[in-house]
C-alpha positions as CSV (number, residue, x, y, z in Angstrom):
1,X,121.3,96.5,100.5
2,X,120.7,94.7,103.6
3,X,118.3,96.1,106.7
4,X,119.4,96.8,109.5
5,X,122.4,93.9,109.8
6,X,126.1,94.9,109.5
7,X,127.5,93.6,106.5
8,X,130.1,91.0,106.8
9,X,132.1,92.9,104.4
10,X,132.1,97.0,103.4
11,X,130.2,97.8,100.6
12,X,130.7,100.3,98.1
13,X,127.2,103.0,98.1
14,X,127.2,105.5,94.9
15,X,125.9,108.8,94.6
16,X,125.4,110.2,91.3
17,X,127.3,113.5,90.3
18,X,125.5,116.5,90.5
19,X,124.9,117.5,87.3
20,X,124.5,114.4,84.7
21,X,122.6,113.7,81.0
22,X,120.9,110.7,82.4
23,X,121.1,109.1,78.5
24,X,125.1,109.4,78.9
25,X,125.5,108.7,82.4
26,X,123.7,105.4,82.1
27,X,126.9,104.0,80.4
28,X,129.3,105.2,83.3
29,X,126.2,103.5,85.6
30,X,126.4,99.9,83.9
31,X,130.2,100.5,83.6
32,X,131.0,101.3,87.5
33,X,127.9,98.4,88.6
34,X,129.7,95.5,86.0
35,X,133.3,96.7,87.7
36,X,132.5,94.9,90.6
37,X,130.8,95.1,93.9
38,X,128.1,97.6,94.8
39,X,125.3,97.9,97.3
40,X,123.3,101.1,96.6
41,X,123.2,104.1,94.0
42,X,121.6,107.2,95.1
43,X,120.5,109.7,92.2
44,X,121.5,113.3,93.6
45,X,120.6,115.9,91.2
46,X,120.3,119.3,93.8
47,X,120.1,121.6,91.1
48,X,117.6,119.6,88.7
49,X,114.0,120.3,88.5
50,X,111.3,117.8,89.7
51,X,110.6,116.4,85.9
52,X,114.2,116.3,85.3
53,X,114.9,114.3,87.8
54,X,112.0,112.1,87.4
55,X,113.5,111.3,84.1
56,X,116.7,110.9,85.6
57,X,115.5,108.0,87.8
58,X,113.5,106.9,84.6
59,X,116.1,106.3,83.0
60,X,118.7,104.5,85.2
61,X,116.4,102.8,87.8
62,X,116.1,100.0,85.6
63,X,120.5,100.0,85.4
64,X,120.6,99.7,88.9
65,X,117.8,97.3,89.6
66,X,118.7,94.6,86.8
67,X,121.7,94.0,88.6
68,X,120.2,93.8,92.3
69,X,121.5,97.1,93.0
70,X,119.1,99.4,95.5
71,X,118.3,102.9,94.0
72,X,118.0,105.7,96.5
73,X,116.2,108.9,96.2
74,X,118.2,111.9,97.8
75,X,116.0,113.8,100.2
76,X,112.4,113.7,98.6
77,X,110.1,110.6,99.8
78,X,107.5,111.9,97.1
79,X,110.2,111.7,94.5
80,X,111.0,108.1,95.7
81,X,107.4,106.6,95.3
82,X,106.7,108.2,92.1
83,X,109.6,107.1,90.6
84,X,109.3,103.8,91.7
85,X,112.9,104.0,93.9
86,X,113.7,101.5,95.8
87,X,113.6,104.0,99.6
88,X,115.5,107.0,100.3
89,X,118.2,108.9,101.8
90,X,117.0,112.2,103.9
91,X,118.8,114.8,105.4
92,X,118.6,116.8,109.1
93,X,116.8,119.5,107.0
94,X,114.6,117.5,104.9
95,X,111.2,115.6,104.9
96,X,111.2,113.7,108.5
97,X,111.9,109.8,109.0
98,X,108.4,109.3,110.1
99,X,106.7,111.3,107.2
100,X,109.6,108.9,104.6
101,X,108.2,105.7,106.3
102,X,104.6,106.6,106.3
103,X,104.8,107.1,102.3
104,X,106.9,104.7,101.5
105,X,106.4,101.8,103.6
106,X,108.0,99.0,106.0
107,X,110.0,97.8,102.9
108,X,111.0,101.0,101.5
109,X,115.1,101.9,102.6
110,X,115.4,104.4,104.7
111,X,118.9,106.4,105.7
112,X,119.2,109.3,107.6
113,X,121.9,111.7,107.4
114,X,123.8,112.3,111.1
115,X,126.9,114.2,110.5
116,X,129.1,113.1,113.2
117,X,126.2,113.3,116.2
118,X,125.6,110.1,117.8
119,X,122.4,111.2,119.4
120,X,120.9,112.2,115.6
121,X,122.1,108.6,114.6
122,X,119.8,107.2,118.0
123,X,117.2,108.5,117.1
124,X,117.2,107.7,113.6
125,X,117.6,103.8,114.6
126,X,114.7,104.0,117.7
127,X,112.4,104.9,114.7
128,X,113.6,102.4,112.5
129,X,116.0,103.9,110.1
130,X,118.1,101.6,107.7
131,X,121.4,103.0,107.7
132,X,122.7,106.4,109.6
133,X,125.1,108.2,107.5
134,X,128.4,109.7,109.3
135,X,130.6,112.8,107.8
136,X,132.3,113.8,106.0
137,X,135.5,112.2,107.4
138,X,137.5,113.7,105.0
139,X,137.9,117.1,102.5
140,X,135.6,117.2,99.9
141,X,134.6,119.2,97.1
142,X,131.0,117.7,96.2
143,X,128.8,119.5,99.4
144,X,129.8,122.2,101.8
145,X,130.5,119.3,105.0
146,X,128.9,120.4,108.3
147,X,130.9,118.2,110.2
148,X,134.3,116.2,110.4
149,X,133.9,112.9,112.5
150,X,136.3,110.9,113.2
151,X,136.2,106.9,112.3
152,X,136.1,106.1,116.3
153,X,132.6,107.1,115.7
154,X,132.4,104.3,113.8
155,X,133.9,102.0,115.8
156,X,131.4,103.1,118.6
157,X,128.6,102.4,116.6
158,X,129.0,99.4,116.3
159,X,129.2,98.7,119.8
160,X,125.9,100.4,120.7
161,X,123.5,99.0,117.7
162,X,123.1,96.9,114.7
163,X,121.7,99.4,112.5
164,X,124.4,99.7,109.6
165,X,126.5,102.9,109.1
166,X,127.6,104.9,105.5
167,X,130.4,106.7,105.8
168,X,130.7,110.0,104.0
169,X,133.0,112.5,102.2
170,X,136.5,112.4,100.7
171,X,136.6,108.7,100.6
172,X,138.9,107.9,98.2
173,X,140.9,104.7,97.1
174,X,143.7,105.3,98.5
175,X,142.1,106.7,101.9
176,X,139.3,104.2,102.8
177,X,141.0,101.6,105.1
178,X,140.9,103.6,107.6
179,X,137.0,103.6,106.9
180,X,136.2,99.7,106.9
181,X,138.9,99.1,109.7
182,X,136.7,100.9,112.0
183,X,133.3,99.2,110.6
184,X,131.4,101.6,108.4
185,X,129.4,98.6,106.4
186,X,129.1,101.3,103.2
187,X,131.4,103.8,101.8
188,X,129.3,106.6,99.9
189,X,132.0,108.0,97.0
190,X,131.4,110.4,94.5
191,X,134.0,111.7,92.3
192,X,136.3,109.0,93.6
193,X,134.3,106.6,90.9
194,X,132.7,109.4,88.3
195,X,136.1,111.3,87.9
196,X,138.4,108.3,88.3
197,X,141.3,108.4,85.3
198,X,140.6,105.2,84.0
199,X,136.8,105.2,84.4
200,X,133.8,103.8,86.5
201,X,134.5,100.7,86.2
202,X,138.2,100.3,86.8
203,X,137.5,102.8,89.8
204,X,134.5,100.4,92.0
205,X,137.2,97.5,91.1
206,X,139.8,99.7,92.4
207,X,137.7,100.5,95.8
208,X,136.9,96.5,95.5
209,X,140.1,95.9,96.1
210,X,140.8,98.4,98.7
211,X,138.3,97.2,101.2
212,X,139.5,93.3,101.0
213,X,142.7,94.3,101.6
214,X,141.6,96.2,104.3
215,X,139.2,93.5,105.8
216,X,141.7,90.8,106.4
C-alpha cells in the first residue's frame, strides 16, 4: 500500500467481516488475495475480545503479508504493535493520529476515518496521515454510516493534496465506477467480497475487472 502518492490505478482495500473463526476465514483470505489485485486487509472484529483478536491477526497476518498485502488494525494502535500489523486504521472516536504515530512509528500506515468532512481529512494529512477514509457513499448494512458523501468529494481531493483517499460503504461490483471515475485510489468492501455467490475469490476478480473498465 503506497504512502502518501495516488495510485495510478484504484485498488481494492478489505475489511474483514465482523464476526469470523480466524482458522476458517484464512481460506476465504488466501482465496479473495490469489483472485487478483489487493492493496490492504484490515481485521475488524468490534465485538471480539482483546486475545481473540490477537489471535485473529495471529493467524492471518502471515496470509496477508506473504503475498505483499498491508494488514491494518481497526482502531487500536496497541493492538497493531503487538500484533505485529503492519499500521492502522482509526476512527474520529478513537486513539488520536498523533498518539498512532508516536507508538507505531514513521513506517507504520496510518488512515484516518473522515466521513464526508473535508476539514477532518486536512487535518489528518497536515499531521501526516496515509490515507483519509470518505463515507459511506452508499447504503450499507455492515456499520450504522454517519455520513453520506458524495464522490465530488473525491474528485476535490484530489485537487487539494496528494494524500490517497479510501472510499467507504455500499461499494459494490456493480456500483464502484462511479468510485474510481472520481479518484478514490482504494475501495474498502466488505460483504461485497465475504458474501459474494461465487466466493472470495471470483468476487476481488470481479471488482478487478470493474475498476479497469472503469479506468480507461
Amino acid at each position: 500500500m503506497p504512502k502518501e502518492k495516488h495510485a495510478e490505478t484504484c485498488r481494492l482495500y478489505l475489511i474483514t467481516p465482523p464476526k469470523i473463526v480466524p482458522n476458517a476465514f484464512k481460506v476465504d483470505l488466501a482465496a479473495a488475495l490469489d483472485g487478483g489485485d489487493v492493496a490492504c486487509v484490515q481485521l475488524r472484529l468490534k465485538e471480539a475480545s482483546r486475545d481473540d483478536i490477537l489471535k485473529a491477526a495471529e493467524v492471518l497476518i502471515p496470509v496477508a503479508q506473504e503475498r505483499d498485502v498491508a494488514f491494518l488494525m481497526n482502531d487500536d494502535p496497541e493492538l497493531a504493535k503487538e500484533s505485529g500489523c503492519d499500521g492502522v486504521h482509526i476512527g474520529q472516536q478513537d486513539a488520536s493520529y498523533d498518539e498512532a504515530r508516536n507508538l507505531l512509528g514513521d513506517e507504520a500506515i496510518i488512515g484516518v476515518t473522515c466521513h464526508d468532512s473535508r476539514h477532518l481529512a486536512m487535518e489528518a494529512a497536515e499531521k501526516g496521515a496515509d490515507y483519509v477514509a470518505f463515507g459511506a457513499f452508499f447504503p450499507t448494512n455492515t456499520k450504522a454510516a454517519k455520513a453520506h458523501p458524495e464522490p465530488e468529494i473525491l474528485k476535490a481531493w484530489n485537487m487539494m493534496t496528494n494524500v490517497q483517499s479510501v472510499a467507504i460503504g455500499g461499494i459494490m461490483q456493480d456500483n464502484c465506477s462511479v468510485l474510481v471515475e472520481a479518484g478514490a485510489d482504494f475501495l474498502a468492501v466488505v460483504a461485497a467480497v465475504w458474501d459474494y455467490a461465487d466466493g472470495p475469490a471470483a468476487a476481488v476478480k470481479a471488482f478487478n475487472e470493474a475498476i479497469a473498465a472503469a479506468s480507461q
